[in-house]
C-alpha positions as CSV (number, residue, x, y, z in Angstrom):
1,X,-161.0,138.4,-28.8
2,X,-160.9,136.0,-26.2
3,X,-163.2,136.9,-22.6
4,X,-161.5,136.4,-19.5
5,X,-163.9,136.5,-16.4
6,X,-161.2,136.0,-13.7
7,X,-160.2,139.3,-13.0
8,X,-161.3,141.2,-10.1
9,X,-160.9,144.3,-8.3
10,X,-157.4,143.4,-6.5
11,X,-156.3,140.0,-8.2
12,X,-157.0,137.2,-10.6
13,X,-158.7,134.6,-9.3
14,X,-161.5,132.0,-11.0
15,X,-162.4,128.1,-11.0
16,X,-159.4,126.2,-13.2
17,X,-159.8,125.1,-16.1
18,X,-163.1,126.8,-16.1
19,X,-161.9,130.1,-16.0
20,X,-158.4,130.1,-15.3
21,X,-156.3,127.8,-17.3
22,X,-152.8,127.5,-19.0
23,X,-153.4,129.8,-22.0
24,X,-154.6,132.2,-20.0
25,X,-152.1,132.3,-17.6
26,X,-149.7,132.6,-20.7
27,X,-151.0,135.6,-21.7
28,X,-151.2,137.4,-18.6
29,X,-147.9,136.7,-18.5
30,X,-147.6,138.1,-22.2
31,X,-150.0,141.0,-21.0
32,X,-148.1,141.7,-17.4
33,X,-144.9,142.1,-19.5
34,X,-146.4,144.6,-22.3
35,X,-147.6,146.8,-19.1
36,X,-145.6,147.1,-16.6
37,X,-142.5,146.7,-19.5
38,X,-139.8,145.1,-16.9
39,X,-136.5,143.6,-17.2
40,X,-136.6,141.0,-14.0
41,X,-139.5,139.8,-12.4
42,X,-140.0,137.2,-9.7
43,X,-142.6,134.5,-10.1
44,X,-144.0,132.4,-7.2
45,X,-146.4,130.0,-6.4
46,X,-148.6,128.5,-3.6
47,X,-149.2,125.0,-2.8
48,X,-152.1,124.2,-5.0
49,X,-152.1,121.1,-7.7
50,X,-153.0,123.5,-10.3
51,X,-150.0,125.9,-9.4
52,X,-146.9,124.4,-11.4
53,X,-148.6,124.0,-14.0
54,X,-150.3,127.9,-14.7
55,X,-146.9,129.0,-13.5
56,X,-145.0,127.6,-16.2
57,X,-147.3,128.9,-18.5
58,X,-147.1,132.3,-17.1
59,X,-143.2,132.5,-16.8
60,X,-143.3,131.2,-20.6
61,X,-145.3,134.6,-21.3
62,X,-142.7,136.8,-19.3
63,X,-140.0,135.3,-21.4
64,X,-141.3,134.9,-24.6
65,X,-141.5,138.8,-23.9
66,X,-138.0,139.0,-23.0
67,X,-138.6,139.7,-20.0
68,X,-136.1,136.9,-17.0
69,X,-137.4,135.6,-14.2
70,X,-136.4,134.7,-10.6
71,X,-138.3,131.8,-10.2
72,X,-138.5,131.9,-6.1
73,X,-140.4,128.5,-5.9
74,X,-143.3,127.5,-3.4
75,X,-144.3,130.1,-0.9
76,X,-146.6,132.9,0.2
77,X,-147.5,135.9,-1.2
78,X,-145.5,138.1,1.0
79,X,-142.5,135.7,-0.2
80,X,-143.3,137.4,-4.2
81,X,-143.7,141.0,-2.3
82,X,-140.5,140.5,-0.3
83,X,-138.4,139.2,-3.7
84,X,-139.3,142.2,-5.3
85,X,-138.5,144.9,-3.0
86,X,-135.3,143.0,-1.2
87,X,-133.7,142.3,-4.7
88,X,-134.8,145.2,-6.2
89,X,-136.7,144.0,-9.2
90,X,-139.2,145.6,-11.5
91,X,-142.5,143.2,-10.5
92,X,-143.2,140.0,-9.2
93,X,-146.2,137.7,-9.7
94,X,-147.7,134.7,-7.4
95,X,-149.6,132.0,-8.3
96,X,-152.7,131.9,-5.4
97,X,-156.2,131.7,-4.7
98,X,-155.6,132.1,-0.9
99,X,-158.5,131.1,1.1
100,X,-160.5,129.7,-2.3
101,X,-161.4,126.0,-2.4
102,X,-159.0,123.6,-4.0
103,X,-160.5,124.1,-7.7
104,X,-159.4,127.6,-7.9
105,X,-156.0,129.4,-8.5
106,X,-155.0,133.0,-9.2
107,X,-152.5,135.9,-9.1
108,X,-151.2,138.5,-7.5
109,X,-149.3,141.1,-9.1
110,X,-146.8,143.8,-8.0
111,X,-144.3,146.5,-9.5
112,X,-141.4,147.7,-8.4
113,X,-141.1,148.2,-4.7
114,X,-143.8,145.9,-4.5
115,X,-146.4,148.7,-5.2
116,X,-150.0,146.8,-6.3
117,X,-151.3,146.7,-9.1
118,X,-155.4,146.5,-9.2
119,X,-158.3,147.7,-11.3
120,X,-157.5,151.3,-11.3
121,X,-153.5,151.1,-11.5
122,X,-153.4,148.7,-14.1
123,X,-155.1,145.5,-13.8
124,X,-158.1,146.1,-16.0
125,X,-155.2,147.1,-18.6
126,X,-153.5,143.7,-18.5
127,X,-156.9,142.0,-18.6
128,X,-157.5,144.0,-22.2
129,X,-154.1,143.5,-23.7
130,X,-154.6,139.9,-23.0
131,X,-158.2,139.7,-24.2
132,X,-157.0,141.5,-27.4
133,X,-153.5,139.3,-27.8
134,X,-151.8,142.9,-27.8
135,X,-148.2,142.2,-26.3
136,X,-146.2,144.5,-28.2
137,X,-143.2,143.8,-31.3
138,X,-141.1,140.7,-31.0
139,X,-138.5,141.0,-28.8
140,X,-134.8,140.4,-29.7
141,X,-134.1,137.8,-27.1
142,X,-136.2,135.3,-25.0
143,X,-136.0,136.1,-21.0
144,X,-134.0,133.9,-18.8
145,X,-134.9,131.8,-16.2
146,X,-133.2,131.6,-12.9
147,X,-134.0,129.7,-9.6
148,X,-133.3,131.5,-6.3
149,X,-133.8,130.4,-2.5
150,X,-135.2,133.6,-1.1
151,X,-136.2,132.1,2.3
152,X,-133.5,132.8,4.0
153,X,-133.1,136.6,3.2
154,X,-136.8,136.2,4.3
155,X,-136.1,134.3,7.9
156,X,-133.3,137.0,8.4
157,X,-135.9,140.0,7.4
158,X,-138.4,138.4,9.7
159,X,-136.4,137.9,12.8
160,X,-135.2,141.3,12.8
161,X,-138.8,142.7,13.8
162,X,-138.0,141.0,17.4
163,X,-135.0,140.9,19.6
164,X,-134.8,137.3,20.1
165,X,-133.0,137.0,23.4
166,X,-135.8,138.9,25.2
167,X,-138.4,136.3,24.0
168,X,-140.1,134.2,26.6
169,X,-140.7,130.2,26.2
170,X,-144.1,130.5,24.7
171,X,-146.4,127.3,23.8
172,X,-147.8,128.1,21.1
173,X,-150.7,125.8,18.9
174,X,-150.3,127.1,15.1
175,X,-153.0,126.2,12.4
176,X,-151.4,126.1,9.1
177,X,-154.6,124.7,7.7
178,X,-152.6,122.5,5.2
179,X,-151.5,126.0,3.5
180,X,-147.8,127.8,2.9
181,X,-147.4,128.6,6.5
182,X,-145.9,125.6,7.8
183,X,-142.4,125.4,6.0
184,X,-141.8,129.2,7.4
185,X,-142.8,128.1,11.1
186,X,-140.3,125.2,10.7
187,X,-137.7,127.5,9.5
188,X,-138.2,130.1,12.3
189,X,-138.3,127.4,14.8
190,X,-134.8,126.6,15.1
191,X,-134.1,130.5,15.9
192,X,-136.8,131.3,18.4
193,X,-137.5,129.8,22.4
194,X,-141.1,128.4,21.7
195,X,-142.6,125.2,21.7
196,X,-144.8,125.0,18.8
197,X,-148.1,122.3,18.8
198,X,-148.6,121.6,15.3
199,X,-152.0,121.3,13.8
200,X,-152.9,120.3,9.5
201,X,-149.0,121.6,9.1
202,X,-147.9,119.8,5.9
203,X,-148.5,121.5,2.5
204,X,-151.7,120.0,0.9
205,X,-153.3,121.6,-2.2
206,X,-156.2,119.2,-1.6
207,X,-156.5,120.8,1.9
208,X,-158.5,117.8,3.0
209,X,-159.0,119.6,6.2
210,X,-161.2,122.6,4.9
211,X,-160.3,125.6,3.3
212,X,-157.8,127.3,5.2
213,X,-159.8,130.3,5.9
214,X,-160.0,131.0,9.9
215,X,-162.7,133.9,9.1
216,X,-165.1,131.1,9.1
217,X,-166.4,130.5,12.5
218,X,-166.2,126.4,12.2
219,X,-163.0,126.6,11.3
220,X,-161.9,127.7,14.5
221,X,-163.4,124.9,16.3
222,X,-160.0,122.4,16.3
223,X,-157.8,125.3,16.9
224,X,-159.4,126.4,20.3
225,X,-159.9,123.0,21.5
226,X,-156.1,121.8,20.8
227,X,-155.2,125.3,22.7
228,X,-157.0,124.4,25.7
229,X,-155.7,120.6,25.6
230,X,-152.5,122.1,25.4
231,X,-153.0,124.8,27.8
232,X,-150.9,127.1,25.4
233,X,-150.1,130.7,25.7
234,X,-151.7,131.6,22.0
235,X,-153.2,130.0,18.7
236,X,-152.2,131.2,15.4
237,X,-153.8,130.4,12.2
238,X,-153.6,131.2,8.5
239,X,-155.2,131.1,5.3
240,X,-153.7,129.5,2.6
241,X,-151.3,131.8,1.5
242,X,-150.5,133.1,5.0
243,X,-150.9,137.0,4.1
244,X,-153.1,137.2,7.2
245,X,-153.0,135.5,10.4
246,X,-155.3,135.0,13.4
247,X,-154.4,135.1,17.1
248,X,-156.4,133.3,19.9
249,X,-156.0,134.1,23.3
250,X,-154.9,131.3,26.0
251,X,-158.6,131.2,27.0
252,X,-159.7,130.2,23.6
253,X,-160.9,133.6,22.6
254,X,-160.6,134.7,18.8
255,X,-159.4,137.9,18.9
256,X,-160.9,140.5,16.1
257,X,-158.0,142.0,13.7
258,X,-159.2,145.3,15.1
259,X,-157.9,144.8,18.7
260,X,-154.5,143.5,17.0
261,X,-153.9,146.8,15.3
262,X,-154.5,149.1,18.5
263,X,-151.8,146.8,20.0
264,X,-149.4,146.9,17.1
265,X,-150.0,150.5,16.4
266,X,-149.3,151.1,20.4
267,X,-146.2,149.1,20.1
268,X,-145.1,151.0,16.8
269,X,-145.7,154.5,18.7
270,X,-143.5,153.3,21.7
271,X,-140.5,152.5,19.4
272,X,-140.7,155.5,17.2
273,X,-143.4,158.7,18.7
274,X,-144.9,161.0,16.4
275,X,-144.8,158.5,13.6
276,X,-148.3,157.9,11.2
277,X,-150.3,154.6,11.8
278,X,-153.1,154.1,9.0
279,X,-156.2,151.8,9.3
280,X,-159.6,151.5,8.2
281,X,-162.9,153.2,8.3
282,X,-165.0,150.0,9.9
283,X,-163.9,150.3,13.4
284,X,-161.8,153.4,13.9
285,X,-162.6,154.1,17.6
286,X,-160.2,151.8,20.0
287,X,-157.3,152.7,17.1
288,X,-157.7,156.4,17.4
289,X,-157.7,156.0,21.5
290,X,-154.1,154.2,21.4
291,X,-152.8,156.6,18.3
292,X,-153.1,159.7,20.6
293,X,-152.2,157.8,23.6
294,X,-149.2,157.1,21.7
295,X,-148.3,160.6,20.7
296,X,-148.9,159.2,16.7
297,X,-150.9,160.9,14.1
298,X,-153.9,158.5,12.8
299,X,-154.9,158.6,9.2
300,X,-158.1,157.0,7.8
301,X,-157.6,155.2,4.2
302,X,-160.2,153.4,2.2
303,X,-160.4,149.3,2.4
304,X,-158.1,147.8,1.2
305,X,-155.1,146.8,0.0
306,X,-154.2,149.2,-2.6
307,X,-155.5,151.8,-1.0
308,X,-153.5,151.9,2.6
309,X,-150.4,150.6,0.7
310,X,-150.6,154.0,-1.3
311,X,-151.9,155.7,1.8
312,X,-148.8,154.4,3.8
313,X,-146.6,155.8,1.1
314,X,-148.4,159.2,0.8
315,X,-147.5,160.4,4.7
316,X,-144.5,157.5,5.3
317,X,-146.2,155.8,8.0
318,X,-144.7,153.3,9.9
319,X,-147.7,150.7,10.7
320,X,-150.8,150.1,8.9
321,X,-154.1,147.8,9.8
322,X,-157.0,146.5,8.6
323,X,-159.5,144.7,11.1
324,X,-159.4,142.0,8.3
325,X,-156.7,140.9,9.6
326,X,-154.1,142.3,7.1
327,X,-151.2,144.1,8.6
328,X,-148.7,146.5,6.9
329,X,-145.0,147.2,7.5
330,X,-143.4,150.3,6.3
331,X,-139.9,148.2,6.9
332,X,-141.2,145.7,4.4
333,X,-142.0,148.1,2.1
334,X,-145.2,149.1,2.6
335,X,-146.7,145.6,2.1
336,X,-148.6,142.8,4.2
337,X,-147.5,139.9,6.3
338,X,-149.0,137.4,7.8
339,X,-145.8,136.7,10.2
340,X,-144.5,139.7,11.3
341,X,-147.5,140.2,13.4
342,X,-147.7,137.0,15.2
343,X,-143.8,137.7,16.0
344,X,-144.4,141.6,17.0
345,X,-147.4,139.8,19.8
346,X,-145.3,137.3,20.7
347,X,-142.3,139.9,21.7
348,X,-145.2,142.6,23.2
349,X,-146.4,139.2,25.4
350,X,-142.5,138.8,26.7
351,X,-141.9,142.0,27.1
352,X,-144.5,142.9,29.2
353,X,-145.2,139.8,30.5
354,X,-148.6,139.7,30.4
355,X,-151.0,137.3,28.6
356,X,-152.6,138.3,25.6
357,X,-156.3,138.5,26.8
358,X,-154.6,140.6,29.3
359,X,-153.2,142.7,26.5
360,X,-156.6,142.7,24.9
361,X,-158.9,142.3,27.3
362,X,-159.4,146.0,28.6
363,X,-159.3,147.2,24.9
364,X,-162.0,144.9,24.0
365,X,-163.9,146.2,27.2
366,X,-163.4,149.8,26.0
367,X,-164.7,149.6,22.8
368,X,-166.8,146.4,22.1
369,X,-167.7,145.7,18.8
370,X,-169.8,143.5,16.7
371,X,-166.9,142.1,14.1
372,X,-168.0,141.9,10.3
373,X,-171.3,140.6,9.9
374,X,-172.4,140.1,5.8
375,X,-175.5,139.9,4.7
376,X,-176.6,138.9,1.0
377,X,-179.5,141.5,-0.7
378,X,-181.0,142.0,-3.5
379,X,-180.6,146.0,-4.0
380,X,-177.3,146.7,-2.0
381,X,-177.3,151.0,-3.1
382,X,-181.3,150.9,-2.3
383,X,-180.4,149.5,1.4
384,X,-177.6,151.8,1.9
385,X,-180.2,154.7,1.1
386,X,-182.4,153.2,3.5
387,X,-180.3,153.1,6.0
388,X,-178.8,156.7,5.3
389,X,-182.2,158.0,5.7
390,X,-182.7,156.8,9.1
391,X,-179.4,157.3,10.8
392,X,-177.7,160.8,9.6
393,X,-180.0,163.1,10.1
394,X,-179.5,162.2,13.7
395,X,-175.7,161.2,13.7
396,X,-172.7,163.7,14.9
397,X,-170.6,163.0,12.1
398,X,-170.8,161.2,8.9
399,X,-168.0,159.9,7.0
400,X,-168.3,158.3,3.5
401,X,-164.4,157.7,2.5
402,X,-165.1,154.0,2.3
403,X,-169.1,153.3,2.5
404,X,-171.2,154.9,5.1
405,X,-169.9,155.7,8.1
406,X,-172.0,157.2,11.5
407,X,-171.2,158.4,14.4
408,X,-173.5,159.3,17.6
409,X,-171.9,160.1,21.3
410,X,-171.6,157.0,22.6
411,X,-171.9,154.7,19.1
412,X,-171.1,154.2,15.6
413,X,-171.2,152.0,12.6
414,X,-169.7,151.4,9.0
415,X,-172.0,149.9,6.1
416,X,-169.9,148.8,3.0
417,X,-170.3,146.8,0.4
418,X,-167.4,144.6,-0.5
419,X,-165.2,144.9,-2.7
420,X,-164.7,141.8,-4.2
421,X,-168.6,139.6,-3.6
422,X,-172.3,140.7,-3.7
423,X,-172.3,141.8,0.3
424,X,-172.9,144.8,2.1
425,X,-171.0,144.5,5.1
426,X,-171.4,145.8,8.7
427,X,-169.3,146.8,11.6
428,X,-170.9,148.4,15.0
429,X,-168.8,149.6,17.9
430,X,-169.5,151.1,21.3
431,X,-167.9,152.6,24.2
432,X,-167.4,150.4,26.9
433,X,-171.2,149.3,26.6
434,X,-171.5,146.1,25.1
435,X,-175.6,146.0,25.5
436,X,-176.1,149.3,23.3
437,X,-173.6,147.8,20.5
438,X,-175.6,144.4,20.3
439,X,-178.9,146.4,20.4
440,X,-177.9,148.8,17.8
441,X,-176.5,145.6,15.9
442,X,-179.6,144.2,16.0
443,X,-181.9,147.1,15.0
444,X,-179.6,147.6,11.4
445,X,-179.9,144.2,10.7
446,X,-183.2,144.5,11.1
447,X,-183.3,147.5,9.0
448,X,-181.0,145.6,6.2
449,X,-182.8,142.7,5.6
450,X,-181.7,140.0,3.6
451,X,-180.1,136.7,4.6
452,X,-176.6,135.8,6.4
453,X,-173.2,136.2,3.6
């Protein structure tokens, strides 16, 4: 039996050749195919060096199962989710590391629908039959292969989040970061009014700019200062394989994920009262303020991917959001993009016309908030049971659907640890006091210990 160590909790995703390399990816293409047992299944890639090569391997081990393949090309991972669902296929598969440095590669898998699949819906079953070389009889005939242009079903799917003609002549600075987000900007570009400053645009494996990960800090840096050079209306960046994007007000500010889904969810609730919006447990108050403002019924799912997607699908809701910046359309079946929200601000901005730190601003005032700070310790339950100790007997409520949740009158916090790396992670949040939320910030990092994730 042969070990593979680069399956985690949502994905596959390890150092190649290290831990990733062409015979694995053959048989999790051999495994994918004895699982999930489909007829058609798209297959994508991303931009990295090691991509053509692990998806050949892989689409070998879909149709050496008999199982055909769209073979959609280079693209994001919203590109595999929107093949599956649009076309109506049994899965789809793309080849990614996202935001990992340029030695790594990965996959992401979904079924039909473009439902996930991760560690407790079948991903930990695919690792085994792969480990164990267990793919099932022989099959009567190989799978075919089939090349399809999906991008513009995609660009048609996109634009119709936004009426166009209502847009205003925005300048806009995006940040591809030398990931899969420039070729869809250049195909939106001809349909839309805005000027768009272009900043480490061309595809580039190597990413000789960084990794394209805008959660970290210095990475910000160039997109800031080329929005105030510009004097442009926004910034957006990416990561590599544009399933999340990042908005920066035209005073340079980076705007949390969290303040973007109070404005989304707002904007969902005006089109269509009454509907459900789900989001996360880290920082719940400025959502839950817009919800009822909105007439919209809020429901709290566990981090995560997996979990809202199947959350969404339980009670039908029409919006979902995580303050990590990934966003979820029931229109696009339930999953992620990284572009529809960019478009959706861009509309809310003409529409109302009003910047976006005006959009933000008084929402960030409201609730203030610490973002996600990580910190690396040795005994992540024992610190949680520390902290536990000290804060519920005194809290209002207490909430554990995804870590540990308190709330007091006029603050709260979330402690997790992550999902996917050796953090615990905290969020803090206030109302309208931005003093007591750095304070209390202060005095659990104290209480955690440990050094900076």
């Amino acid at each position: 039996m042969k070990k593979i160590t680069c399956f985690k909790a949502y994905d596959v995703r390890g150092r190649v050749p290290e831990e990733l390399d062409e015979d694995i990816a053959y048989r999790i293409g051999r495994a994918y195919a004895a699982f999930v047992k489909p007829r058609t299944v798209a297959v994508g890639r991303d931009i990295r060096a090691s991509s053509p090569a692990l998806t050949v391997a892989l689409v070998k081990g879909l149709t050496d199962s008999g199982v055909d393949v769209l073979d959609i090309g280079i693209g994001g991972t919203e590109l595999a989710y929107f093949a599956t669902f649009s076309r109506e296929l049994d899965g789809g598969i793309m080849v990614t590391a996202s935001h990992n440095p340029p030695n790594y590669n990965g996959m992401k898998f979904v079924r039909e629908g473009a439902r996930p699949i991760s560690a407790d819906t079948g991903l930990q079953d695919i690792r085994a039959l792969a480990e164990r070389d267990e793919f099932g009889p022989p099959v009567a005939a190989l799978g075919k292969v089939r090349q399809v242009d999906i991008i513009p079903e995609y660009i048609e799917h996109l634009l119709s989040y936004v009426d166009v003609k209502t847009l205003a002549p925005l300048k806009i600075v995006v940040n591809a970061g030398n990931g899969g987000a420039g070729p869809i900007v250049d195909r939106l570009e001809p349909h839309l009014p805005f000027k768009f400053i272009k900043l480490f645009h061309e595809p580039d494996g190597s990413f000789p700019n960084g990794v394209p990960n805008p959660m970290i800090e210095e990475n910000r840096k160039v997109t800031i200062e080329r929005l105030l050079a510009e004097r442009a209306d926004l910034a957006i960046a990416w990561d590599g394989d544009y399933d999340r994007c990042f908005l920066f007000d035209e005073l340079g500010q980076f705007i949390e994920g969290y303040y973007i889904v109070g404005l989304l969810a707002q904007t969902f609730l005006a089109r269509q009262p009454g509907q459900s919006i789900v989001h996360d447990p880290r920082l719940t108050w400025n959502t839950l303020d817009l919800v009822a403002q909105g007439g919209g019924k809020a429901v709290q799912s566990k981090s995560g991917h997996a979990f809202i997607k199947q959350k969404m699908r339980e009670v039908d809701a029409v919006y979902g959001g995580e303050m990590s910046a990934h966003h979820y359309f029931r229109q696009f079946s339930y999953a992620d993009s990284g572009m529809i929200p960019w478009l959706l601000i861009t509309a809310i901005m003409s529409q109302r016309k009003a910047s976006l730190s005006t959009l933000v601003g008084e929402r960030m005032r409201a609730f203030p908030a610490s973002g996600e700070i990580n910190r690396k310790v040795k005994d992540a339950p024992a610190v949680i049971a520390r902290v536990e100790a000290e804060y519920t007997p005194r809290a209002i409520a207490v909430d554990r659907t995804d870590g540990l949740s308190c709330e007091f009158a006029t603050w709260r916090f979330n402690l997790r640890s992550s999902n996917t790396e050796p953090l615990l992670r905290l969020n803090v949040e206030s109302r309208g006091d931005e003093t007591l939320m750095r304070a209390k910030t202060a005095e659990l990092l104290a209480l955690l210990g440990g050094e900076p994730g």
